[in-house]
C-alpha positions as CSV (number, residue, x, y, z in Angstrom):
1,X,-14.7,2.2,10.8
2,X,-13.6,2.3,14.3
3,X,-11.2,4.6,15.7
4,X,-10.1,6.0,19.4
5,X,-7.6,6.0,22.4
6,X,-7.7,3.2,24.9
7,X,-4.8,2.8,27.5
8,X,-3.6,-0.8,27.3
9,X,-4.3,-3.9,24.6
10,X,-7.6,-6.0,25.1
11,X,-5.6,-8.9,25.7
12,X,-6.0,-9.9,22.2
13,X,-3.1,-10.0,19.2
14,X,-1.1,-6.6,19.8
15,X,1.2,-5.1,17.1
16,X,3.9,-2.1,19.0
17,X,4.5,1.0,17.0
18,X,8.3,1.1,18.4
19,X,10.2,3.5,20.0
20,X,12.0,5.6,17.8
21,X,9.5,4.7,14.7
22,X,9.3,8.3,13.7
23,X,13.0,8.7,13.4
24,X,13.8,5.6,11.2
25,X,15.7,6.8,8.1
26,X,16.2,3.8,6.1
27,X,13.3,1.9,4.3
28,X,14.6,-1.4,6.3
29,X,14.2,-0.1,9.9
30,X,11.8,-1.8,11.8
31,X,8.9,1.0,12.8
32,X,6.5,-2.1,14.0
33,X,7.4,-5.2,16.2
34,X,5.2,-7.0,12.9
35,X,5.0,-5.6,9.8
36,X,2.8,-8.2,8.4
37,X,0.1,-9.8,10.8
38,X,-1.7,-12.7,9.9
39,X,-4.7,-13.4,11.9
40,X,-8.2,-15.0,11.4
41,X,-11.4,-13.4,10.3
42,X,-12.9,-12.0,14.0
43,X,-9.7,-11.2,15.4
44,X,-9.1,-8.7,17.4
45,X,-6.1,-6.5,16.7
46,X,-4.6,-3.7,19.3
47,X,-1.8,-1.4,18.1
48,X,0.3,-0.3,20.6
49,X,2.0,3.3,20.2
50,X,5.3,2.7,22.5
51,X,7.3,5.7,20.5
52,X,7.5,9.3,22.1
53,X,5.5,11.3,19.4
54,X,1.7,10.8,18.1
55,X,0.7,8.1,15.3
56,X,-1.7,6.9,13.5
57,X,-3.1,3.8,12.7
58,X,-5.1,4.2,8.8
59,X,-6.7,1.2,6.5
60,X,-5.2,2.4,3.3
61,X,-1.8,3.4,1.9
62,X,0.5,6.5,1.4
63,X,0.2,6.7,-2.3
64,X,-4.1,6.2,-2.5
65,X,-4.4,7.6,1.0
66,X,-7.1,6.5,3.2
67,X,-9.7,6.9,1.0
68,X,-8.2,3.4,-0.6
69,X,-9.5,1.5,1.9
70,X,-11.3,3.4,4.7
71,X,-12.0,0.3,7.0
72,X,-10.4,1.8,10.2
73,X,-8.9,4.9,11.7
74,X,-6.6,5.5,15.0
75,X,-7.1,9.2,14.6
76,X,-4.1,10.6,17.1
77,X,-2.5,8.3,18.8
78,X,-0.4,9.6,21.9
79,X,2.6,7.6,23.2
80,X,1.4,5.2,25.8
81,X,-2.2,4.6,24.0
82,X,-3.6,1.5,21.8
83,X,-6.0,1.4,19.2
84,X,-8.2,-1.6,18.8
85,X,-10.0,-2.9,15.5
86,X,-11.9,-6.4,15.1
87,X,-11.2,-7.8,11.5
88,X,-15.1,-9.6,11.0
89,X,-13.8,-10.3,6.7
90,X,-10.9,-12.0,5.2
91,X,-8.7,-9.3,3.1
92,X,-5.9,-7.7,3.0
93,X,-5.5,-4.6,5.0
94,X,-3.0,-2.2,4.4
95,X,-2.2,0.3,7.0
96,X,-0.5,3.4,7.7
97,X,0.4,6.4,9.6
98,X,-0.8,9.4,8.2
99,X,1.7,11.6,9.8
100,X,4.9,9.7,9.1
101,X,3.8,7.9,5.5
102,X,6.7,5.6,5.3
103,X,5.6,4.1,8.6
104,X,3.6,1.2,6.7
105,X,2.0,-2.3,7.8
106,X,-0.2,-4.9,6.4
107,X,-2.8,-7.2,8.1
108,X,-4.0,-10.5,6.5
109,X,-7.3,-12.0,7.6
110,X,-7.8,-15.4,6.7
């Protein structure tokens, strides 16, 4: 597990937590520029928090919480900050934000 602030992507595949994310009211509104990512095992992965409010970034889903799959972990996120996680194993990695639950995401590593 991996987790912290850093102030810009590493250059690598980026996914943007949009402006506005925390305010969507219908399921179908986009809260990330990708909802599903498909990338290959040693990929490097930077979320980018462009909204106004603080996100996370959580391996796991809403309904079996982190605990599910505890592979990586934002913590906060402030507006303006990325989180980066390498993906070493092929899986599929649900992902979340703890403090807005229906903000949800999905990485594939091949």
């Amino acid at each position: 597990m991996s987790g912290g602030n850093a102030t810009s992507g590493s250059g690598g595949i980026s996914i943007v937590i949009l402006p506005a994310a925390s305010e969507a009211k219908d399921e179908d509104e986009k809260k990330f520029d990708q909802d599903t990512l498909m990338v290959t095992a040693g990929a490097s992965v930077s979320w980018i928090n462009q909204d106004s409010v603080v996100h996370t970034v959580t391996s796991g889903s809403p309904r079996g919480g982190p605990e599910a799959g505890m592979e990586f972990d934002s913590s906060y996120l402030d507006p303006g900050k990325s989180f980066n996680h390498t993906f070493d194993k092929a899986g599929e990695f649900d992902c979340y934000c703890t403090l807005h639950p229906f903000m949800t995401g999905k990485v594939i590593v091949v």
